[in-house]
N, C-alpha and C positions, 0 to 999 in steps of 0.2 A: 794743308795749313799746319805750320808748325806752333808747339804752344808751349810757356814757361810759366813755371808760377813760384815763389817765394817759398820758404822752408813751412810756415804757418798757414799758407793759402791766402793770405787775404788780398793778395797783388798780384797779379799776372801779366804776362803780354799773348798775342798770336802776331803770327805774320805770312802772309798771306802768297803762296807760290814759291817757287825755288829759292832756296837763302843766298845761293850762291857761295864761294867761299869764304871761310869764317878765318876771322883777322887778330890772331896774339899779337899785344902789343907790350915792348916792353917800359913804357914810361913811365913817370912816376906813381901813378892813380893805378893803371892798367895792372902792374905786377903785384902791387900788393894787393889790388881783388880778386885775382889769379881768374880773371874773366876771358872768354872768347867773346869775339863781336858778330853781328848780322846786322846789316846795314841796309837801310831803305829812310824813308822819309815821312814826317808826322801826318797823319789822318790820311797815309796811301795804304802801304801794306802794312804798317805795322800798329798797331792799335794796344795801349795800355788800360786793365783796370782797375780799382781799387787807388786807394788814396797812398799818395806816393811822397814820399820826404825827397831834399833835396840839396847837393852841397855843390859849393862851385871851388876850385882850389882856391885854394888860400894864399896871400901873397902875391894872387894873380892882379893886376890894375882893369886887366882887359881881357877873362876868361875867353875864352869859346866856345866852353860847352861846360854842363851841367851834369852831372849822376844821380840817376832816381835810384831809389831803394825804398825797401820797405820799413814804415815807421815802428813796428812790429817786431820783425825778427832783422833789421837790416841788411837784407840778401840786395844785392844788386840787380836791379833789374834791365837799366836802360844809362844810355849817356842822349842827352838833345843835344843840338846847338842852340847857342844864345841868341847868337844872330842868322838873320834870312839869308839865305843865297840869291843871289840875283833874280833867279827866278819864282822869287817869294814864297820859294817851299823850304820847307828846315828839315835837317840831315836828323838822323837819329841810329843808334842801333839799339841792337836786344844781346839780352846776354843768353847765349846758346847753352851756357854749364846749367840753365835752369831748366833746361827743354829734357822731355825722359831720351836717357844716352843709347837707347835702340835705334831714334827716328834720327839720329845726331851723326852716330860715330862712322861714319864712312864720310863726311864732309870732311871736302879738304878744307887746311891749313895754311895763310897766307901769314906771313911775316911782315912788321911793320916797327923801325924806327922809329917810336915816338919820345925816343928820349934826348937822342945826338942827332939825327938828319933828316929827318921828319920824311922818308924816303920806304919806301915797299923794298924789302929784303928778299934774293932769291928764294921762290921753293924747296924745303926740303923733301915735297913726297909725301910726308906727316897728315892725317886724318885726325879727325879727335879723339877715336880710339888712343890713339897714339898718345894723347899726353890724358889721357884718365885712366890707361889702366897698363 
């Protein structure tokens, strides 16, 4: 089980079994919190605690999704989706830069379009080592 938790403590996540790999994205939201993702879905593997603030972009008419952070030190903790998926489970990730960078930095690095083609970009090979140190 992997676990994050906020600059101040008061907010965490875990997630529960292999993260699989972890998704930079460069969109508008995503680059300026200079976050990584881990993706699973609410009240399966990944479980948040402590009271969590929340913003939906701005300008958006029909967001998708949401970002939790801490009311506290506002570190980022999560993105949800707004809406269900078909199969009435809701998407979510955790942000990996808050997990300790021992249990972290060998997960590979998936590339992801989120700003022009909303599209997974080849591989470079990249682990999270790679862009923390």
């Amino acid at each position: 089980m992997l676990t994050g938790s906020c600059h101040c403590g008061k907010t965490s996540w875990t997630l529960e079994g292999d993260p699989g790999s972890i998704t930079a994205c460069n969109c508008t939201l995503c680059r300026r919190y200079g976050v990584l993702w881990a993706y699973d879905y609410e009240g399966e593997r990944i479980a948040l605690t402590g009271q969590t603030a929340s913003y939906t972009r701005a300008g958006r008419e029909n967001s998708s999704l949401e970002i939790l952070f801490c009311p506290s030190c506002a570190c980022v903790l999560s993105w949800r989706g707004l809406r269900l998926q078909k199969d009435g489970r809701r998407r979510m990730a955790v942000n990996i830069r808050l997990a300790p960078p021992d249990l972290v930095a060998d997960l590979p690095i998936d590339h992801f379009d989120g700003l022009e083609t909303f599209e997974d970009l080849p591989s470079q090979g990249r682990c999270v080592r790679d862009l923390w140190f």
